[in-house]
N, C-alpha and C positions, 0 to 999 in steps of 0.2 A: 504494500500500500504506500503510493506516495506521500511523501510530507505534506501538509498543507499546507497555502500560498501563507506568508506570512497574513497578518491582519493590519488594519489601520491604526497608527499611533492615539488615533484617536477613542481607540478602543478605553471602556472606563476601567481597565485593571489600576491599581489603586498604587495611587504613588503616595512617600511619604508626604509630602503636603497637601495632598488630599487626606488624605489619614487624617491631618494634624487638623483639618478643619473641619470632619465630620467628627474627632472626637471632642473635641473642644464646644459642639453641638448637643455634647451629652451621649454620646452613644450607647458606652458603657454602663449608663446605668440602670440598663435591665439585666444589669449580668446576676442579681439578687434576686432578680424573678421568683415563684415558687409554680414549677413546671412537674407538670404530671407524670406519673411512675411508668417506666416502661418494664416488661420483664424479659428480658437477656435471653435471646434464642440462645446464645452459648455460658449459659447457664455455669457449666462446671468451666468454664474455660481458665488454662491457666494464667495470671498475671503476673508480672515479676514485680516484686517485691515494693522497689522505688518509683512503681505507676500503680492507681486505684483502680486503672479499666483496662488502657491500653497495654499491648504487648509488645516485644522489643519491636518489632518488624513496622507494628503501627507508629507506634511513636517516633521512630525515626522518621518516615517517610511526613509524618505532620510535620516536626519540627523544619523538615527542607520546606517543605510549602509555606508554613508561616513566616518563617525566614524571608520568603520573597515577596510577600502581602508585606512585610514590616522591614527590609533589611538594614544590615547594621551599616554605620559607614564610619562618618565623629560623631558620631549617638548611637546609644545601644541599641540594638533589634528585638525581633519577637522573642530569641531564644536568648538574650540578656534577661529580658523581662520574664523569663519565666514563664512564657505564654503557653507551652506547651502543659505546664503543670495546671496554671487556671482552669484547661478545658478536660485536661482530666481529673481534678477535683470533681467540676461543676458535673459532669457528665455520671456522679456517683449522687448528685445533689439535684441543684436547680433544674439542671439540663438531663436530665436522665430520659425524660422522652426524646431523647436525640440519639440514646446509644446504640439504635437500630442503625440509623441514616450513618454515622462514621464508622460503624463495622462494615457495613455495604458501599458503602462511599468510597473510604479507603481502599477496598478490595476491587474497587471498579476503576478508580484511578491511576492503581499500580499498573492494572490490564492494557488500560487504554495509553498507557503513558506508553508501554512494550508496542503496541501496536502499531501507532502514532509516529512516535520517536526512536522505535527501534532499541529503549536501553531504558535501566528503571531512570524516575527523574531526579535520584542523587547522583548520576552521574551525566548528567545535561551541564552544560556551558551556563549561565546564568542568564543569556538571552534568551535561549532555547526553551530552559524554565519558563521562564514571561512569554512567550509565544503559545506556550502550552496551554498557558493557566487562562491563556486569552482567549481560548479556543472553547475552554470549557465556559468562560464567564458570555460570550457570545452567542454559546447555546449551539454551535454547530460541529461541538466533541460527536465523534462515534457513538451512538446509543446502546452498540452492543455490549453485556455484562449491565447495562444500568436498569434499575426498573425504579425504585424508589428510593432515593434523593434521584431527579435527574440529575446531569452533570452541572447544569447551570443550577441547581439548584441548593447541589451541596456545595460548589461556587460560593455563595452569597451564605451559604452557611456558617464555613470557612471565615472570613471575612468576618462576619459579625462574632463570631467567638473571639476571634482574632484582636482586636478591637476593643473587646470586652477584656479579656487578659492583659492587653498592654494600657490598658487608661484607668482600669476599674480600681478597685480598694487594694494594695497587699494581702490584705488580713484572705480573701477570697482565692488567692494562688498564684496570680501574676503584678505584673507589674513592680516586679522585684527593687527591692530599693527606692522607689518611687521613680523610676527609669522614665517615664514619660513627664513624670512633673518638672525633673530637670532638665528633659529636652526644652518643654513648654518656659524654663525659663521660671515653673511656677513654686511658692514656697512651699514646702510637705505640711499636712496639716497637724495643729498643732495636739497634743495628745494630754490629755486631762493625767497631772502627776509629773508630767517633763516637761520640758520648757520653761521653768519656771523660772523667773528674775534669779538671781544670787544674790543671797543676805548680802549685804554692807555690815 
């Protein structure tokens, strides 16, 4: 299958200053949501130890995607931020009716990535990444292996987690060190018991 034609710059795959002005919009703060129970076709599955959902294989391959929704350059990325752990927290929590859609998701992306581009996408050139990820946010990825998330639609899914873990609270999983509030330039908030003046 040949590659397809690259897409138009103008595609909306998200740069960081887009990022910086839809989070500064609030995005993040449904990441606290309280979101409906799903229950785990893979039930017994096993997880390693320092992930609540994900398995080595998933979690790698999210942290390259979000990496390229968020990447690093003189500011932290998604995987500074921790973003990979906020969505597998939330994904045992808030987001748990999602844990369908990133089991399947994942496993439709890996396919299509093979298909597509010929190699998984941790080992794409960093353009190649972005041409991919524009394929699926455009909606005209291969359908085949996907049935529910479509591809554009775990796209957008992606993305809003994404989003959610690098802008939302610490205390929630990401946003490690308040990595996006020093991008923003903004002060950390301040926490009842610290901060406090010092006696004279």
């Amino acid at each position: 299958m040949p590659e397809p034609a690259p897409l138009s710059p103008r595609s909306a795959l998200l740069t960081r200053r887009r990022l910086l002005t839809l989070g500064a919009l609030g995005a993040a703060g449904v990441a606290t949501g309280a979101g409906g129970s799903f229950l785990l076709t893979h039930r017994h599955r096993a997880v390693p130890a320092r992930y609540r959902f994900f398995d080595d294989h998933e979690a790698a391959l999210l942290v390259e995607i979000c990496e390229r929704l968020i990447p690093r350059d003189d500011t932290p990325g998604a995987t500074d931020a921790g973003v990979i752990h906020f969505i597998d927290r939330q994904l045992r929590g808030a987001h748990a009716r999602h844990q369908a859609a990133y089991r399947q998701g994942l496993k439709a992306f890996h396919q299509t990535c093979l298909a597509v581009a010929r190699a998984p996408f941790a080992e794409l050139a960093p353009e190649k990444k972005d041409e991919f990820l524009r394929l699926l946010e455009s909606g005209k990825a291969p359908r085949a292996g996907w049935s529910d998330p479509s591809p554009q639609e775990f796209f957008r899914l992606l993305v809003e987690h994404t989003m959610q873990g690098f802008y939302g609270p610490p205390r929630h999983g990401g946003n490690r060190g308040y990595a996006s509030y020093k991008m923003l330039g903004l002060d950390t908030p301040q926490i009842i018991g610290r901060n406090r003046p010092a006696r004279s």
